[in-house]
N, C-alpha and C positions, 0 to 999 in steps of 0.2 A: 234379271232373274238369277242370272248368277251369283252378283253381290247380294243378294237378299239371303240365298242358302248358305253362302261363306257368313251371313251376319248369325242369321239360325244357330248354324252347327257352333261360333265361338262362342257364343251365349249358353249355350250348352254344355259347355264346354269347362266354362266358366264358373258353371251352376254347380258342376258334380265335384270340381275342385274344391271352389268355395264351402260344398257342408261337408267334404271330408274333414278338410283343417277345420274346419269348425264341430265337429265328430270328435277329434283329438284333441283340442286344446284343452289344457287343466284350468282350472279355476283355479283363481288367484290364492296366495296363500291370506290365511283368516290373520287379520292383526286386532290389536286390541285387547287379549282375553289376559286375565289376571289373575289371582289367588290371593287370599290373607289368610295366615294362618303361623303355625309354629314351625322352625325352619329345623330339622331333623336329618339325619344322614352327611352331615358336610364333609363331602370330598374332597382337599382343596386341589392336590395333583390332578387331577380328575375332573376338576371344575363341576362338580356335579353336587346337585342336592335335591329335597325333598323337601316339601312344606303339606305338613297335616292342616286340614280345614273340616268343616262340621262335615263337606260334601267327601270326604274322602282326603288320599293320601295323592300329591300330583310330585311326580317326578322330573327334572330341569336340571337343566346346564347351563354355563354362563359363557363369557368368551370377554375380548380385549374392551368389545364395542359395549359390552353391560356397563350402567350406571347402577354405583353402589352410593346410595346415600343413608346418614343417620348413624354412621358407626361401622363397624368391622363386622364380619361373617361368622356367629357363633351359634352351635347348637343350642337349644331353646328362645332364641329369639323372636319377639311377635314381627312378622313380616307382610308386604304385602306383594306381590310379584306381576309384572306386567310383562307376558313372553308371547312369542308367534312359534310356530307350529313350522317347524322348517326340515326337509329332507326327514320325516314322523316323527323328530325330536321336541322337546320343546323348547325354547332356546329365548332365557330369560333376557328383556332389552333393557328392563332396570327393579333394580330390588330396592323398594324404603324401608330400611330397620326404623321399627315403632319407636320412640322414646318408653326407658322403663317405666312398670307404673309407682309412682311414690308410695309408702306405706306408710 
């Protein structure tokens, strides 16, 4: 009788801990999201820029671990940006400068 109420009450015990931390845990951060568009504002000290698209204007940073392929970081270039969402920044994980187009 006794072990059965010390089983009860740990299970219970259990329960209420269990969906607090699960009450508080965040959701994973979003990876994956992108942008193409025309790369605008380049800050280099700053590490920061912008890239206009039809959907709007999306502002990003970059750091050591960004991959920069297709050429060097120059205002007006067509770009496409693959970044995650990190501490509300956006925080670009690799930028493909377009090839220019011929005329």
């Amino acid at each position: 009788m006794k072990t059965a109420r010390i089983t009860i009450v740990s299970l219970a015990v259990l329960l209420v801990v269990s969906s607090v931390f699960a009450a508080t845990t965040k959701a994973p951060a979003s990876h994956g999201k992108s942008v193409r568009g025309t790369l605008q504002k380049l800050d280099e000290p700053a590490k920061t820029f912008s890239v206009k698209a039809r959907a709007g204007q999306t502002a990003l940073e970059w750091n050591a671990a960004t991959r920069v392929t297709g050429g060097s970081l120059k205002d007006g270039e067509t770009v496409t940006v693959r970044y995650m969402v990190h501490d509300g920044k956006n925080v670009a994980t690799s930028i493909m400068i377009a090839a220019p187009k011929k005329s």
